[in-house]
N, C-alpha and C positions, 0 to 999 in steps of 0.2 A: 590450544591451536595445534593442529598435525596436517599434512599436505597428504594427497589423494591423488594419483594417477586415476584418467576419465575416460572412457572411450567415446563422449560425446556431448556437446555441451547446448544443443538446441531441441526441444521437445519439438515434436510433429505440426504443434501453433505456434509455430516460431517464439518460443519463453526460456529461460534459460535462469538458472539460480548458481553464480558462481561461487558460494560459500551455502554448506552446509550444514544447520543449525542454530542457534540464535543467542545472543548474550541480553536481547530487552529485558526478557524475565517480565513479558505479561503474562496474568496469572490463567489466564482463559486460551492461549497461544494451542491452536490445531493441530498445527507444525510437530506437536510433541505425541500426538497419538502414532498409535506402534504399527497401523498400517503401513505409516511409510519407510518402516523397516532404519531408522536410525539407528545406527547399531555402535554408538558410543557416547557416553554421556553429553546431552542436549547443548550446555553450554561451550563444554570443546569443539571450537568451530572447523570445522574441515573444510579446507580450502585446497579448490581444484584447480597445484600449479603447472597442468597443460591447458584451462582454459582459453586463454586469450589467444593461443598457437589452432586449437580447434574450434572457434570462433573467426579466426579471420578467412580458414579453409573453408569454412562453409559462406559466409558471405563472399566471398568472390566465385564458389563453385552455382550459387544461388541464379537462377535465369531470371527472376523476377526479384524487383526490391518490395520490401512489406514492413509491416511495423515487427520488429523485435519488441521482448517483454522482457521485466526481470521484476524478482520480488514477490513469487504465488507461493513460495515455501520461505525463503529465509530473507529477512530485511534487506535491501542492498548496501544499506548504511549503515550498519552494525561499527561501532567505536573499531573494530579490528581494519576497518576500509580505511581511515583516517591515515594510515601505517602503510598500508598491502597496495591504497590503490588499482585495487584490480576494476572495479567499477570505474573508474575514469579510464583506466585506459582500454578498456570492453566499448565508452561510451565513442572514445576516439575512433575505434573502429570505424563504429555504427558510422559516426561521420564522414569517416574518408571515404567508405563506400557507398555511400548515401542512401540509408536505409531509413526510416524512419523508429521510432525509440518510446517505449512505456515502462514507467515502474510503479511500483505501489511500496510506499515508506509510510513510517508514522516518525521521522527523521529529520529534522530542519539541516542535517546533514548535508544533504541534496542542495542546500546553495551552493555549495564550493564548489559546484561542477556549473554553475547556471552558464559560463561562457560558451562549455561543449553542449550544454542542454539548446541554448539559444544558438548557436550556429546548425545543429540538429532540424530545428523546428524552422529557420532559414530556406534547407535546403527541400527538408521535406513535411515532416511533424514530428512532434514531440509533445510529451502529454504524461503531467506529472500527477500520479493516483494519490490521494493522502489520505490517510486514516485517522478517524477523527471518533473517539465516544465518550467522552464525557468533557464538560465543558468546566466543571470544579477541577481547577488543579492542586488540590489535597491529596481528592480521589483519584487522580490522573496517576498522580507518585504511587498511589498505592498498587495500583492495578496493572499500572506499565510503568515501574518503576526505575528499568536501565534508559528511558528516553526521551528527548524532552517533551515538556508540559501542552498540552492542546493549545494554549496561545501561542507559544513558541511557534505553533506549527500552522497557526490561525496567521502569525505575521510571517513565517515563510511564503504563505498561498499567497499574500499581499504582494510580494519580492516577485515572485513566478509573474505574478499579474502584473508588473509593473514591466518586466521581460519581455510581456506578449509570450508567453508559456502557456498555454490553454492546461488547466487541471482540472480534477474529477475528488471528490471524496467520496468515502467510504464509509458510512454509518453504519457502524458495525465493529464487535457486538454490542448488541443492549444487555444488560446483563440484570435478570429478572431481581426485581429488589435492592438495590444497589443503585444502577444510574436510570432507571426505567419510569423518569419523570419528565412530565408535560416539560419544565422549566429546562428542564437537559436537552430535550431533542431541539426544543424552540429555542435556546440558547446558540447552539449547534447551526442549525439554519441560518439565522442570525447572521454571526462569522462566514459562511458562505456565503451568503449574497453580498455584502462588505467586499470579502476576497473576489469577489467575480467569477467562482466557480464554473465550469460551463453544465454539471449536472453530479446528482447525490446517486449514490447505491444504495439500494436496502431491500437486505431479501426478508424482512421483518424485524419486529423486534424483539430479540432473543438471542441466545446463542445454542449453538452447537458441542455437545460433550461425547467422547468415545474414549475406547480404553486406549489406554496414556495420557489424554490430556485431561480427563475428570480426575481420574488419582491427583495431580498437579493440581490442579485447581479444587479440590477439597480442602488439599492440605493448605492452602492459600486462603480458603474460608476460614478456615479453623483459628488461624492465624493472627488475620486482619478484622474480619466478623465472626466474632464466636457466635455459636447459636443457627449460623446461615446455611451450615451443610446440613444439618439436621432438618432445616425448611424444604432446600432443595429434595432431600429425600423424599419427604413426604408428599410434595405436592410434585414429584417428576421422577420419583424410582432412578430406572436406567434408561432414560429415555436419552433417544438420539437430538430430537430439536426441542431446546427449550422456552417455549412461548413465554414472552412476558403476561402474567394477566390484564396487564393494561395494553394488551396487544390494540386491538378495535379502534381505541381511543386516540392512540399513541399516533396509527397508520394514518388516520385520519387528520390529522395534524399537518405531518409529516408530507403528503398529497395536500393538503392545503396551501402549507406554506410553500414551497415550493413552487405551488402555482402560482401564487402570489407575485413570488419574485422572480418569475421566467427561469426556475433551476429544473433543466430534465432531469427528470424521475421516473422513465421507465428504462429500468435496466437494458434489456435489448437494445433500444436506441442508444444509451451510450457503451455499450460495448462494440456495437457497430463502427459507432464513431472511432472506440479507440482502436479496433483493429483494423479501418481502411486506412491505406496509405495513400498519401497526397503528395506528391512528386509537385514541387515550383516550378512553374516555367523560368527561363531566365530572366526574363519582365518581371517577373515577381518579386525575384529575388535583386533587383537593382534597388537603389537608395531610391526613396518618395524624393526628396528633395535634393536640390545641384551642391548646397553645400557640403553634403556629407559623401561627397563623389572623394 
């Protein structure tokens, strides 16, 4: 861990990552390719201690309330927040000024905040992203090894739902060979409609490799499946998107089931959802019933 003076802590779409780098140690992790100019070993997290001072400058200089985001580069719930707290009190912000609030975790972390989540979602929304790819938790350990196991995270979304927390997961990635079975994705859906999901992303099934995080994830082949980088080679060189072969099959499913269970499934639509912001009236926000006055 080492602290980083920031000259700015909200992107142009209102998102914001106030720790940079990640200690999960999945092995397919994006975050690690060298575009994005990380310039000190991945797992030493760099945490930016003027966030929360230029975080609350911009929320009160802000003329319009919107949904803030956190979590497009580094988890929010990384074991270092348990200590730093800096996410809960970014999240108190949000609240006092009444903003609305998204992250994306693969984290059952994210309960210990569910009071600021739910007072959040109260005044305006809130809407918890969770990433979900494999439904075997052997392969869960293997592959996103610093965090917890997909049920874990299957009975968080349960907890959220139980909150009136509206959540979204995140299928993704499939990782060609590996979890890129009928029984995984239908597994996967499964726990989603259980949890009461309000809708799945998936920009296919595949992933994504670039220089920095395919080096990583070779040597994580090599590793865990001997034999698998030498496949990947052959059947995908250096390519950028890596289609599952059971791509077709998989999609097809995947839009099935979904429709099945009323889970939106076009991305658009729920990205829309997560970035309109919905202000309560005060009707809204009063208790349904006299007792809980």
């Amino acid at each position: 861990m080492h602290f980083a003076e920031v000259k700015g802590i909200l992107s142009a779409k209102n998102g914001m990552n106030l720790y940079r780098g990640c200690s999960h140690g999945c092995i397919y992790c994006d975050s690690r390719s060298r575009c994005y100019h990380i310039d000190h070993p991945f797992e030493d997290i760099e945490v930016k201690k003027n966030a929360l001072e230029l975080l609350e400058s911009a929320l009160r200089k802000k003329r319009r309330k919107c949904m803030i985001g956190a979590g497009s580069m580094t988890d929010p719930y990384i074991p270092l927040e348990m200590e730093l707290e800096q996410v809960r009190k970014a999240l108190a912000l949000i609240e006092r000024y009444g903003f609305g609030f998204t992250l994306i975790t693969k984290s059952d972390r994210v309960l210990r905040d569910i009071d600021l989540l739910q007072k959040i979602n109260e005044k305006a929304k809130c809407v918890v992203q969770m990433t979900m790819t494999t439904a075997d938790d052997a392969l869960c350990r293997i592959i996103e090894p610093n965090v917890c196991t997909t049920r874990a995270r299957f009975e968080a979304l349960k907890k959220l739902r139980d909150a009136n927390i509206p959540t979204v997961v995140w299928l993704s990635p499939i990782l060609p060979f590996i979890n890129d079975t009928e029984e995984n994705i239908a597994a996967i859906l499964d726990w989603c409609a259980e949890a009461g999901v309000y809708g799945v992303i998936n920009f296919g099934m595949g992933l994504t490799l670039r220089e920095g995080n395919r080096e990583y994830f070779y040597r994580q082949l090599d590793r865990f499946f001997p034999g698998m980088k030498e496949r990947y080679i052959r059947n995908y060189g250096l390519r950028y998107e890596l289609d599952s072969p059971n791509q077709e099959k998989l999609m097809h499913l995947f839009h099935e089931k979904c429709e099945r269970y009323g889970l939106v499934h076009d991305n658009g639509k729920i990205f829309q959802f997560l970035s309109a912001f919905e202000e309560k009236t005060a009707a809204e926000q009063m208790p349904l019933w006299p007792e809980e006055l």
